[in-house]
C-alpha positions in Angstrom: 104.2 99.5 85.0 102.8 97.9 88.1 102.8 94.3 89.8 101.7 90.7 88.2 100.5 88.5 90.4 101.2 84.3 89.4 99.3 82.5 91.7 100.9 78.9 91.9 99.7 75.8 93.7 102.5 76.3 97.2 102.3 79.8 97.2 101.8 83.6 94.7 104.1 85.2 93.7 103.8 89.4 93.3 106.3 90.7 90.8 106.7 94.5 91.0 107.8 96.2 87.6 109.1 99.4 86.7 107.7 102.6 88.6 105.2 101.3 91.4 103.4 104.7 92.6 99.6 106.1 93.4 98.5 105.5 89.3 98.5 101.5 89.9 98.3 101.5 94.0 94.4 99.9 93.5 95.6 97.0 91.3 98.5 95.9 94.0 96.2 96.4 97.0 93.8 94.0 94.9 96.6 91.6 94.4 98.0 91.7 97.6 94.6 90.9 99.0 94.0 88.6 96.9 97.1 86.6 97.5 96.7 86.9 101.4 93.6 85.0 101.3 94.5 82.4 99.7 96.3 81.8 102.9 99.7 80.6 101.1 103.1 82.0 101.3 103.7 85.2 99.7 106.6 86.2 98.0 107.2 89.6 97.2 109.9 90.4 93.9 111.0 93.8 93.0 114.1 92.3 90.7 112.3 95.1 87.7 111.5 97.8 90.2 112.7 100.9 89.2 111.3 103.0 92.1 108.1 102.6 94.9 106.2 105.6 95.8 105.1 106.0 99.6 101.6 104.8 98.0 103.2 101.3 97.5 105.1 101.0 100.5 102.4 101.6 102.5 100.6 98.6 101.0 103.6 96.7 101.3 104.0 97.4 104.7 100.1 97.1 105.9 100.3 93.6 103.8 103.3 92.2 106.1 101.2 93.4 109.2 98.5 91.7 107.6 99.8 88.3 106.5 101.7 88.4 110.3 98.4 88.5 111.7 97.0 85.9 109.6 99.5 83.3 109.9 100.6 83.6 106.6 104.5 83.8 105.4 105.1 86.9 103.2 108.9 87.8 102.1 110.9 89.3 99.4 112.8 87.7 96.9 115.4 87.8 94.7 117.7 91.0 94.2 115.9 94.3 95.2 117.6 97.5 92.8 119.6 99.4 95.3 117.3 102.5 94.1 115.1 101.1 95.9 116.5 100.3 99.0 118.2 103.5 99.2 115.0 105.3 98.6 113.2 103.4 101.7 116.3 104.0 103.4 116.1 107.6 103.3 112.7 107.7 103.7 113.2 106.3 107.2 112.4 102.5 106.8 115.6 100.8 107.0 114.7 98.2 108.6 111.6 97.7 106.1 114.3 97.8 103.4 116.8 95.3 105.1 113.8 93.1 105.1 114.0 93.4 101.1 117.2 91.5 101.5 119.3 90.2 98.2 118.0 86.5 98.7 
């Protein structure tokens, strides 16, 4: 499936559906850039993720280094699938995935 991106007047909104791997990695590095430069808040949900590749982490990850660097807020929302956190946890990035907190 992929990501949407609903870009609102206070901030965008990235919603990442289904299997997120290397087949739609250039349409969420587009959206994620896109959303960075408009300078407001980002908010990451993965409520419909059924599983990242390392492909999307990676952007994830370079995305939060980027919007640190920039000034602008980026966090996740909502419930994030246990699949998913496990799989980042095993894949080393606990922290990364305790970042993905059930908020």
């Amino acid at each position: 499936m992929g990501s949407v991106l609903e870009k609102g007047e206070q901030r965008s909104r990235l919603h990442l559906e289904g299997v997120v791997d290397i087949g739609c990695a250039g349409e969420l590095k587009a959206q994620l850039m896109e959303a960075l430069g408009r300078g407001l808040p980002v908010q990451v949900e993965m409520e419909k993720a059924e599983r990242l590749d390392v492909t999307a982490v990676q952007l994830l990850w370079a995305a939060g280094c980027a919007a640190r660097a920039s000034g602008v807020e980026m966090e996740f929302a909502g419930t994030t699938p246990e699949a998913v956190t496990a799989e980042l946890a095993q894949a080393g990035l606990r922290e990364f995935a305790a970042g993905m907190g059930n908020r």
